[in-house]
Residue, then its C-alpha position, 0 to 999 in steps of 0.5 A: x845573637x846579641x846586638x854588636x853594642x851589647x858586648x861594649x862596655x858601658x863608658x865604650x858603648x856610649x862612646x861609640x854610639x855618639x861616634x856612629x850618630x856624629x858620622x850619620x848627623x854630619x852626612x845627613x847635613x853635608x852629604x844627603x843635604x847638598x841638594x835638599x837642606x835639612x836641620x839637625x832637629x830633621x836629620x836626627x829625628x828622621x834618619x837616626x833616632x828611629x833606627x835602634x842600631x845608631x843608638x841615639x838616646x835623647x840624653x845626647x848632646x851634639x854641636x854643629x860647626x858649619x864654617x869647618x863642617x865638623x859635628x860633635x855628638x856627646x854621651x854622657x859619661x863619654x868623650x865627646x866625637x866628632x865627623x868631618x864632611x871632607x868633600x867628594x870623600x864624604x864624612x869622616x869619624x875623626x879619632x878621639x881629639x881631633x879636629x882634621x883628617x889625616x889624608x888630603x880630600x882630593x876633588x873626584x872628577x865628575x864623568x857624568x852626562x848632564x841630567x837635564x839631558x838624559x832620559x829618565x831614570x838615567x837623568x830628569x828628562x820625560x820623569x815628570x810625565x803623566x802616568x802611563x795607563x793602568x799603574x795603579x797611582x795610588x796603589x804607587x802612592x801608598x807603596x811609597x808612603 
């Protein structure tokens, strides 16, 4: 079965593709990085560039406001797009042109308890204990890496 991009035209393809990165780069800055910051040098290289189906090429361009929390991605030959981090309603492709989305981000109330109070893995409580006997740590370890 061919690739989903394959069936695009190339202009469309490009466009696209620099869409999909912008919406991954502007999540990985604002959504996966609100308790561990990463550059966009390290989002891109760790969670875009290695996966074919983002379609990353290293002609691409891309622009980071973050007072508005916006990301451009660029292709050559192709309109440039944007993604916006709205809050609790995550990161948004917006239409060719735009700087807003077209709905008003709402605060999602959070019914969670404390994690500071809760066992692990439900929370952070005992998840920093010693490893229980017979797990085999490096065989863990190894998974892992």
């Amino acid at each position: 079965m061919p690739h989903p991009l394959q069936s695009l035209q190339p202009k469309e393809n490009m466009e696209f593709r620099a869409a999909i990165c912008a919406h991954h780069l502007c999540s990985g800055l604002w959504v996966v990085g609100r308790d561990y910051q990463r550059t966009a040098e390290e989002v891109i290289a760790q969670d875009i560039a290695p996966f074919s189906y983002f379609g990353w090429q290293p002609e691409f361009e891309y622009q980071v406001d973050e007072a508005r929390k916006i990301v451009t991605v660029t292709a050559p030959d192709a309109p440039p797009r944007s993604a916006r981090y709205t809050g609790d309603q995550s990161s948004t492709i917006l239409p060719r042109g735009e700087t807003n989305v077209f709905f008003e981000p709402v605060q999602v109330p959070r019914n969670l308890p404390d994690p500071s109070t809760q066992e692990w893995p439900m929370g952070d409580v005992g998840a920093t204990v010693p490893v229980p006997d017979g797990v085999d740590s490096k065989a863990v370890a190894a998974a892992l890496d």
